[in-house]
C-alpha positions as CSV (number, residue, x, y, z in Angstrom):
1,X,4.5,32.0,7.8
2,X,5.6,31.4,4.1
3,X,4.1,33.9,3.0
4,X,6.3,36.4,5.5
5,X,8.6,34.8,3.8
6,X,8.1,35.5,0.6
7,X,7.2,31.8,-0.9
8,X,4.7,31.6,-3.3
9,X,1.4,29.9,-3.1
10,X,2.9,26.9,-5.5
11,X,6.4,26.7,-3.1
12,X,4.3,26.9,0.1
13,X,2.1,23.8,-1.1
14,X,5.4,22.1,-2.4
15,X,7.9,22.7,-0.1
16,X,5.4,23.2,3.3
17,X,1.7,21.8,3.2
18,X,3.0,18.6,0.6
19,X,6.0,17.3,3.2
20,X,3.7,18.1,6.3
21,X,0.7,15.7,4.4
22,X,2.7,13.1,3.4
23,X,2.2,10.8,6.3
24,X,-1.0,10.5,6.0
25,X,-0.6,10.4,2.5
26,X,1.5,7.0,2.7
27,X,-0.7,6.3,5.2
28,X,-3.9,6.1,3.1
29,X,-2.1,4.3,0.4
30,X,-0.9,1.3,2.7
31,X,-4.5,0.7,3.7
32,X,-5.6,1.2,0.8
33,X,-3.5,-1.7,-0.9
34,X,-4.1,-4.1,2.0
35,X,-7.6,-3.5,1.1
36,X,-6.9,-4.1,-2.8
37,X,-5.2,-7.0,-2.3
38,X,-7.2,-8.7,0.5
39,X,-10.1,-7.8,-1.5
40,X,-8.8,-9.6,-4.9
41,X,-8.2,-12.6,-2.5
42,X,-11.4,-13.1,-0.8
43,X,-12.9,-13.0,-4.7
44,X,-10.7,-15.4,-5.9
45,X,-11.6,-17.8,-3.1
46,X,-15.2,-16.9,-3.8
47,X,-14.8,-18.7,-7.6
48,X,-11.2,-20.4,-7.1
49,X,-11.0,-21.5,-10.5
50,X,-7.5,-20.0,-11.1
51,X,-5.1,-18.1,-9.1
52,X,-4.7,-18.0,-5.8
53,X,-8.2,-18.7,-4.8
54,X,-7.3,-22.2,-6.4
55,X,-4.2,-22.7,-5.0
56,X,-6.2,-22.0,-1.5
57,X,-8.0,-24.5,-1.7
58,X,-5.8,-26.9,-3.1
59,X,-3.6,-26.7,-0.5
60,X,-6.1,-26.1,2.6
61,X,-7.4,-29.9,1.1
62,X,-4.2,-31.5,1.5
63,X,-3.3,-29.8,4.6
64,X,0.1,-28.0,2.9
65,X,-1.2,-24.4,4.4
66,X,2.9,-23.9,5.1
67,X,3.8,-24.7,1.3
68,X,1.3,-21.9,0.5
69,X,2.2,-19.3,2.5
70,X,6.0,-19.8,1.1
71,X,5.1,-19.5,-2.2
72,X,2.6,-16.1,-1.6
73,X,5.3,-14.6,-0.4
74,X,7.2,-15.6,-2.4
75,X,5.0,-14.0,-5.2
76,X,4.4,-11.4,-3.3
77,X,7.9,-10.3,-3.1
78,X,8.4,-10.6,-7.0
79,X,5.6,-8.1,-7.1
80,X,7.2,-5.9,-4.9
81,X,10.6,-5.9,-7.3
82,X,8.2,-4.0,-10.0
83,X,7.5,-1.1,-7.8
C-alpha cells in the first residue's frame, strides 16, 4: 500500500512497519527488564553480602518486611528518574 503511494522502502519501515511493531516492541522490553531485575535480585539473595540481597535478609530476620519494601521502592523510583 505504501508503495502505491509512492513511499520509499526507508519511509515505509519508518513511518508504517516501525509504528505498527512498536507494541510489541515495548512489550518485549517490559518483560525483558522484570526479568533483569528479578534476576539481579534472586542473585543477590543467593550471596547477600551487599545490596539488596543483604538488606533481604536483614530485614526478613527482624520481621521489618514493610520497612523494606518502602525503601525498594523507594530506590526503585530514584532509578526510574535516570531514564
Amino acid at each position: 500500500m505504501a508503495n502505491s503511494f509512492g513511499a520509499s522502502p526507508m519511509d515505509a519501515f519508518f513511518k508504517i512497519y516501525f509504528w505498527a511493531a512498536l507494541p510489541e516492541i515495548l512489550g518485549g522490553v517490559r518483560i525483558g527488564i522484570i526479568r533483569a531485575v528479578k534476576g539481579v535480585i534472586i542473585g543477590q539473595l543467593l550471596i547477600s553480602i551487599v545490596g539488596f540481597g543483604a538488606l533481604f535478609e536483614l530485614y526478613s530476620a527482624n520481621f521489618l518486611m514493610a520497612t523494606l519494601l518502602g525503601r525498594s521502592d523507594c530506590f526503585i523510583c530514584s532509578r526510574i528518574h535516570y531514564f
